[in-house]
DRENDO-410815 format. One line per 8 residues: their letters; for each residue x, y, z of C-alpha. Coordinates in Angstrom, 3 decimals. Each point is the difference from the previous one (the first is absolute). Last residue first. Layout:
N
a) X:Y:Z ~ ...
***
This chain:
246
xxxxxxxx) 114.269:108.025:192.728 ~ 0.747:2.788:-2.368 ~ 3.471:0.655:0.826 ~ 0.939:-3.353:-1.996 ~ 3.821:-0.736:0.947 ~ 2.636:-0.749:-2.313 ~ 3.043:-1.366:1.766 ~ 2.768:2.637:0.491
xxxxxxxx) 2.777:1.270:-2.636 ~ 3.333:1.345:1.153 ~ 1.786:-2.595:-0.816 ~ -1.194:-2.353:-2.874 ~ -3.128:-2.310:0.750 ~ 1.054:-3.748:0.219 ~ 0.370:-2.714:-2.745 ~ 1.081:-3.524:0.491
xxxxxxxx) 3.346:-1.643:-0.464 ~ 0.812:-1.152:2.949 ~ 2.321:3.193:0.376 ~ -2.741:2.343:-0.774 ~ -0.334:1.610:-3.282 ~ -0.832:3.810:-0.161 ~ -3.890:1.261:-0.888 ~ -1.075:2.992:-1.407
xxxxxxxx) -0.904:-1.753:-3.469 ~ -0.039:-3.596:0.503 ~ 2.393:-2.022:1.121 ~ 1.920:-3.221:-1.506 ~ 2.619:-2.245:0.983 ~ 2.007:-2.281:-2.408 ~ 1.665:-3.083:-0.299 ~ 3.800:-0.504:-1.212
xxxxxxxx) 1.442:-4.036:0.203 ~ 0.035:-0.205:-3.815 ~ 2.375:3.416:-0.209 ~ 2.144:-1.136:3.251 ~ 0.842:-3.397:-2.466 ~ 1.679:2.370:-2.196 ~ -0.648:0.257:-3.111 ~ 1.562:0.100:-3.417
xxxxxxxx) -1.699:0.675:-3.353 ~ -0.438:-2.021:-3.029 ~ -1.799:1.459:-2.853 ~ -1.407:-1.766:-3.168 ~ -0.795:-0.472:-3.604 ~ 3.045:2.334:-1.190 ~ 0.783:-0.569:-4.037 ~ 3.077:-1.576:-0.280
xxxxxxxx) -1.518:-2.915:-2.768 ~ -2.642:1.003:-1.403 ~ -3.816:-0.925:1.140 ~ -2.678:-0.667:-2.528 ~ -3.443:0.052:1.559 ~ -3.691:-2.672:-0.459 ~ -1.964:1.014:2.715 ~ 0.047:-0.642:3.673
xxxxxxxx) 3.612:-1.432:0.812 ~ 0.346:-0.530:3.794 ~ 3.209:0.148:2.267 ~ 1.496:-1.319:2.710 ~ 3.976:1.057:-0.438 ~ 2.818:-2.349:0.104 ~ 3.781:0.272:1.714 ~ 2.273:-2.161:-0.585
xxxxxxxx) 0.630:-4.366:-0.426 ~ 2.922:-0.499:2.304 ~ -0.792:3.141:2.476 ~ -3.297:-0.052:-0.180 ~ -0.083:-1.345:3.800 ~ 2.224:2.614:1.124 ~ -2.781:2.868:-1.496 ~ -2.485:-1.897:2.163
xxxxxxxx) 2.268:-0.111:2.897 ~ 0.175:3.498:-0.114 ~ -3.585:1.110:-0.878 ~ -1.575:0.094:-2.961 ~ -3.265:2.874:0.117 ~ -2.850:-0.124:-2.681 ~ -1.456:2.067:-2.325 ~ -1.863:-2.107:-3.448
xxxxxxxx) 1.684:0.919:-3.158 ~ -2.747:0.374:-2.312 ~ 0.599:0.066:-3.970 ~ -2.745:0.767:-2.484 ~ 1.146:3.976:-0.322 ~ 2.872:0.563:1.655 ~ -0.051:3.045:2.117 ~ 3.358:1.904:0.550
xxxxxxxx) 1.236:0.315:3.298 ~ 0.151:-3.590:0.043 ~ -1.612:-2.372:2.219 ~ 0.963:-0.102:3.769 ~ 2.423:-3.068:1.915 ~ 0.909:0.984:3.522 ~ 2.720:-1.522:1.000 ~ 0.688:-0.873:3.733
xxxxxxxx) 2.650:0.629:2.467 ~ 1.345:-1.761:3.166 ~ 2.460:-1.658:-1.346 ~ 2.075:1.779:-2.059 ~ -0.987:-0.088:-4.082 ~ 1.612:-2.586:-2.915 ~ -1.667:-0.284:-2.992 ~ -0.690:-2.131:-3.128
xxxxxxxx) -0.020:0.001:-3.248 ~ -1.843:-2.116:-3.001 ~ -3.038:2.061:-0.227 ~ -2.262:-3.164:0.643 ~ -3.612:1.559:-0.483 ~ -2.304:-2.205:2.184 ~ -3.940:0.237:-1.722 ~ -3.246:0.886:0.653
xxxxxxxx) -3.471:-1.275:-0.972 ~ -1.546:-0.488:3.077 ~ 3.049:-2.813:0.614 ~ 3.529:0.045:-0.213 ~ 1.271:-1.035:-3.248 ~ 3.727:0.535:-0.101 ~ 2.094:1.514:-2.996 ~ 3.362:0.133:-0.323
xxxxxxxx) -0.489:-3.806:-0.504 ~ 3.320:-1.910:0.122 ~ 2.165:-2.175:-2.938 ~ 2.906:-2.072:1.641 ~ 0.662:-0.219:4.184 ~ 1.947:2.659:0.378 ~ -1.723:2.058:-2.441 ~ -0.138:0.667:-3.320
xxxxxxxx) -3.329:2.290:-0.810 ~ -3.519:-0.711:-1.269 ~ -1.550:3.163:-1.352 ~ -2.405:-1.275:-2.440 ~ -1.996:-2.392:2.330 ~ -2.260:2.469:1.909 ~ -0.112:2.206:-2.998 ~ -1.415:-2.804:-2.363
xxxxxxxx) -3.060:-0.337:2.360 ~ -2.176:-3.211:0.101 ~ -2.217:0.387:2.432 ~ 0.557:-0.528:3.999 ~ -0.991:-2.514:2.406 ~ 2.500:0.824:3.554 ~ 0.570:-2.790:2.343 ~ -0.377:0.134:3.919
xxxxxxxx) 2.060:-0.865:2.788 ~ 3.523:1.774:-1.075 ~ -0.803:1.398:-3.135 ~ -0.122:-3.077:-2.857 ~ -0.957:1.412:-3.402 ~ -2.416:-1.805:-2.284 ~ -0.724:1.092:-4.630 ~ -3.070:-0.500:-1.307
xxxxxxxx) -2.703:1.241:1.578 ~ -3.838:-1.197:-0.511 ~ -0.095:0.826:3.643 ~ -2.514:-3.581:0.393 ~ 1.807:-2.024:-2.774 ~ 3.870:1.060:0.731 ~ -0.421:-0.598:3.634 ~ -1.231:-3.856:-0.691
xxxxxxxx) 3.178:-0.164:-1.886 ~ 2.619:1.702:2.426 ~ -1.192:-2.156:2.707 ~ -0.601:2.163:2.975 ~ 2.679:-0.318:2.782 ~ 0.714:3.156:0.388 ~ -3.603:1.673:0.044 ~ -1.035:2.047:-2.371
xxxxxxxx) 0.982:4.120:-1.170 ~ -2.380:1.495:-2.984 ~ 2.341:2.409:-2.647 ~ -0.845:1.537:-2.836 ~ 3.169:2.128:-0.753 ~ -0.511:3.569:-1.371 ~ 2.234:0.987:-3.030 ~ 3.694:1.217:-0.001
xxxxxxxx) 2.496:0.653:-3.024 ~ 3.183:0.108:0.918 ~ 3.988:1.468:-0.844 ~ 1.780:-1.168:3.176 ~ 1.522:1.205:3.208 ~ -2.642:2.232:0.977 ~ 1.857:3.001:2.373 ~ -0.461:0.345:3.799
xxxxxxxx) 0.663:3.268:1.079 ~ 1.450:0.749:3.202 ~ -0.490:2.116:3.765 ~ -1.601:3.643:0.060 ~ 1.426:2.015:-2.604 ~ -3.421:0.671:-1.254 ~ -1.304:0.826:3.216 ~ 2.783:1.852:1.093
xxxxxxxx) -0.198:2.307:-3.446 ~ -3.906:0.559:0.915 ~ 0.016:1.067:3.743 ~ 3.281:2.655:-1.459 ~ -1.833:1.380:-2.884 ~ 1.907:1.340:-2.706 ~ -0.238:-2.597:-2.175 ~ -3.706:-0.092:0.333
xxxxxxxx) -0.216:3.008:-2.040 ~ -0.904:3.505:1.252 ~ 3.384:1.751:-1.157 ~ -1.167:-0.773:-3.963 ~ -0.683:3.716:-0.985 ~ -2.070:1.389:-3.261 ~ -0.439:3.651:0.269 ~ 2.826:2.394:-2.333
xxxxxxxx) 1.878:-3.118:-0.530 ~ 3.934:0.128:-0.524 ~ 1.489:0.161:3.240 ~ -2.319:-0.997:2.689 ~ -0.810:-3.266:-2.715 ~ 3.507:-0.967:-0.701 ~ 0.865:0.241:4.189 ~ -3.318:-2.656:0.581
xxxxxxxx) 1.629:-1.752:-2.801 ~ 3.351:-0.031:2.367 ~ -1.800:-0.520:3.105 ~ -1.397:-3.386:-1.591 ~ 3.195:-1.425:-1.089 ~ 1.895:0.850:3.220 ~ -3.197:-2.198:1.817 ~ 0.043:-2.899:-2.008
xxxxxxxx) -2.044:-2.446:2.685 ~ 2.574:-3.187:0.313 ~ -1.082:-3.175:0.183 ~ 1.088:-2.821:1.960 ~ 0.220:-3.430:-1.932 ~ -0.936:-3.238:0.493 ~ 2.654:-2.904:-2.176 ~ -0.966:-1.068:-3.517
xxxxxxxx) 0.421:-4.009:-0.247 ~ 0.562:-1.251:-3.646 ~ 3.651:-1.229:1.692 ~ -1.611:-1.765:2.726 ~ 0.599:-0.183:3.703 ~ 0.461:3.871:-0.243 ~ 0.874:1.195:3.635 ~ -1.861:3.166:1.873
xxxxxx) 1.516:1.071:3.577 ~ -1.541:2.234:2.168 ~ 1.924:2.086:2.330 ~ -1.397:2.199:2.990 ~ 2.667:3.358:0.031 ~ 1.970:0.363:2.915
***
């Protein structure tokens, strides 16, 4: 049977992963247009019809912006815990304090951070996170359910965004459980000033299994076969090099 994953809106402005789908009738039938009606110009030799490329585009879900925004980079300088918030607002020259686990987060004034508070559970929340070396959490307001056992691998977009870097990272099971109340967010990094709309892909999520993290590899050189620990040996019907000089 099939492995299922399971995406749930916990919000209604939530936009739920996608898989895409490479139109393949489409492109055979301009590919037909051109055999038919151009003397020289063809379109068979398009990605479309490649079989490596189609799989890797169709290769797990598309994560989609939920919101109309307008990044810029995030000064950011992380302090102890227990600093006082005044004393750490003279020496970063920061305004603005955000408590991550042990350590707090001095940040400037953004508008963006702020803008897209949401209703919550408990009242008004942040979609946005501070998170140190100028990144950010991205609350996309979903979450997910995947067998145990598996991973997700999170990838930027197919598409390069200009001023926006998702950072790649893997969420395993109990991860993904843990984001089950709040959903799933995304590391990433705004490095210019960027408008973002809202359903435009930032992301891709793919599955994993935990075999695919364990892998390792062997390697031999040219002649040579692997041996079962893992080192090379000469191939069969090859003998050690010996100088007929001496």
């Amino acid at each position: 049977m099939p492995i299922e994953v399971h995406f749930k809106s916990l919000y209604p402005w939530a936009i739920q992963p996608e898989a895409y789908k490479v139109d393949r009738p489409g492109s055979r039938k301009d590919a037909q247009i051109y055999e038919d009606n151009f003397r020289f110009v063809r379109t068979s030799r398009v990605p479309e019809h490649c079989t490596p490329w189609i799989m890797g585009q169709e290769l797990g879900w598309r994560v989609s912006s939920p919101v109309d925004i307008t990044f810029s980079p995030l000064e950011q300088v992380e302090v102890d815990g227990i600093a006082e918030a005044q004393e750490i607002g003279k020496v970063t020259n920061l305004s603005e304090l955000w408590l991550r686990r042990k350590s707090q987060i001095a940040t400037a004034k953004s508008n963006w951070l702020h803008l897209y508070q949401f209703k919550g559970g408990q009242g008004w929340e942040s979609m946005f996170l501070p998170n140190g070396v100028g990144t950010v959490e991205w609350r996309l307001g979903w979450s997910v359910d995947i067998p145990q056992g598996y991973f997700l691998l999170v990838l930027p977009g197919e598409t390069t965004m200009e001023g926006v870097e998702i950072l790649t990272g893997v969420l395993s099971s109990s991860a993904t459980d843990r984001m089950s109340e709040n959903g799933v967010s995304l590391a990433m990094k705004p490095t210019t000033t960027v408008t973002i709309r809202r359903k435009q892909p930032i992301a891709r999520i793919v599955l994993l299994h935990a075999d695919s993290l364990r892998a390792r590899s062997t390697h031999s050189g040219y002649g040579e076969w692997p041996t079962s620990d893992g080192r090379s040996g000469i191939s069969e019907g090859e003998s050690t090099p010996v100088n007929v000089l001496e």
